[in-house]
Phi, psi and omega in degrees: 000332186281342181260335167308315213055021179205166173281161200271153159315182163271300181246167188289161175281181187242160172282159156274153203304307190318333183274319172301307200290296146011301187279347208259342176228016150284342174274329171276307146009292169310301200270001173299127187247118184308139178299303189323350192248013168263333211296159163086010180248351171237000000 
């Protein structure tokens, strides 16, 4: 507060959408699993 000079909000700023939706399928991305990698292990 002392370096602010005001109190901190209560909640966080929100992303802008463009930005959420970016993270949101950089995340989804990740866990995707090829199928082609179960065939062939039995």
């Amino acid at each position: 507060m002392a370096m602010a000079g005001r109190r901190l909000p209560r909640k966080p700023k929100k992303r802008p959408r463009i930005i959420q939706k970016q993270l949101d399928e950089i995340k989804a991305d990740l866990y995707k699993v090829p199928d082609e990698a179960d065939t062939g292990k039995w």
